[in-house]
C-alpha positions as MATLAB code, in Angstrom:
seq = 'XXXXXXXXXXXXXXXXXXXXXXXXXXXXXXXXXXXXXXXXXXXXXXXXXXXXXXXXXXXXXXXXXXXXXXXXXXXXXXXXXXXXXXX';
ca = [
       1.170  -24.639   32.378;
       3.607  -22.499   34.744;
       2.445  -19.539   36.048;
       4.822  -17.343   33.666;
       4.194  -19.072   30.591;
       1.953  -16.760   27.705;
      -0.328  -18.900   26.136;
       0.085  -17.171   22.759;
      -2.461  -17.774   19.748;
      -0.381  -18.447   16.200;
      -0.620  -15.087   14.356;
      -1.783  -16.563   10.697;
      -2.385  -13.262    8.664;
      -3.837  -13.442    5.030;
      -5.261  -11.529    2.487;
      -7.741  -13.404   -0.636;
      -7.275  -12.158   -3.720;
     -11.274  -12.097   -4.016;
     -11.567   -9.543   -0.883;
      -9.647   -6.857   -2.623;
     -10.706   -7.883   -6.402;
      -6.932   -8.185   -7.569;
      -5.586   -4.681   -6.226;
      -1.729   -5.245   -5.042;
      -1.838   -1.823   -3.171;
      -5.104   -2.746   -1.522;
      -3.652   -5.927   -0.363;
      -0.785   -4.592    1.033;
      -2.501   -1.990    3.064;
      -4.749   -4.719    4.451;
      -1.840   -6.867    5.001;
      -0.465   -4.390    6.693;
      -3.649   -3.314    8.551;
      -4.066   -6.883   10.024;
      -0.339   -7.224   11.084;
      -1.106   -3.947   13.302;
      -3.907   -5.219   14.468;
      -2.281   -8.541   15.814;
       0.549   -6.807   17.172;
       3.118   -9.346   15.014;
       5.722   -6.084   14.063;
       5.380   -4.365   17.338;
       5.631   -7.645   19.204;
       9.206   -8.143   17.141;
       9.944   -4.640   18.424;
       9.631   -5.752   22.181;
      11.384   -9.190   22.001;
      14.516   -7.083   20.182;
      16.201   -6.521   24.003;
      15.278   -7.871   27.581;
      12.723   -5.978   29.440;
      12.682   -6.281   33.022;
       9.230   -8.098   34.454;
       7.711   -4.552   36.066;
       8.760   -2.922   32.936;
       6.420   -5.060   31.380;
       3.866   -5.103   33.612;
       3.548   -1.627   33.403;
       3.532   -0.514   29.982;
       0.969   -3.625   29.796;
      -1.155   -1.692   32.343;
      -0.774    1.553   30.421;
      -1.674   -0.140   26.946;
      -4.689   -1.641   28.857;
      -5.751    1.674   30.075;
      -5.243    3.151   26.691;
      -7.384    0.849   24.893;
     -10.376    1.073   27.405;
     -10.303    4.785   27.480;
     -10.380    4.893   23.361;
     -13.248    2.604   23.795;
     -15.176    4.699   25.976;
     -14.811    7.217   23.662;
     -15.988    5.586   20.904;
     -18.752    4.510   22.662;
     -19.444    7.811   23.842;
     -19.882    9.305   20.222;
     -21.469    6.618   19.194;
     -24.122    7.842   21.462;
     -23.706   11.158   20.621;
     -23.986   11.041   16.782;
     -27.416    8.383   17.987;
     -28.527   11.314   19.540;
     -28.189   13.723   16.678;
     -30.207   11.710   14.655;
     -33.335   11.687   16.742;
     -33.371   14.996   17.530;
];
């Protein structure tokens, strides 16, 4: 594999008719849920026109940084409603 290449998984997104006991609207909203969640209509976004390599790179960096500090937010009120419960 060249050093450029993305190794990119296949985005298969479904929704069971048993997980949302026959509900259309449910289904759509967790259609819709998953496809945000595996990037597929934001990824269609960013292929639309050429970005330049640093571009890239850096709004990568800037998701990255995103996602870790919503993270350590959740994990800090996770600890914080843990806390209100034993006192």
């Amino acid at each position: 594999m060249e050093g450029n290449e993305m190794k990119k998984k296949p985005a298969n997104v479904s929704v069971n008719i048993k997980q949302c006991r026959g509900n259309v609207e449910k289904m759509i909203r967790r259609f819709t849920k998953k496809c945000k969640k595996e990037r597929i209509i934001e990824e269609i976004k960013d292929r639309r026109y050429y970005k330049k390599p640093s571009d890239a790179k850096r709004e990568k960096r800037r998701r990255a940084e995103r996602t870790r500090l919503r993270e350590e937010r959740k994990k800090q009120r996770a600890i914080e409603r843990r806390n209100r419960k034993n006192t």
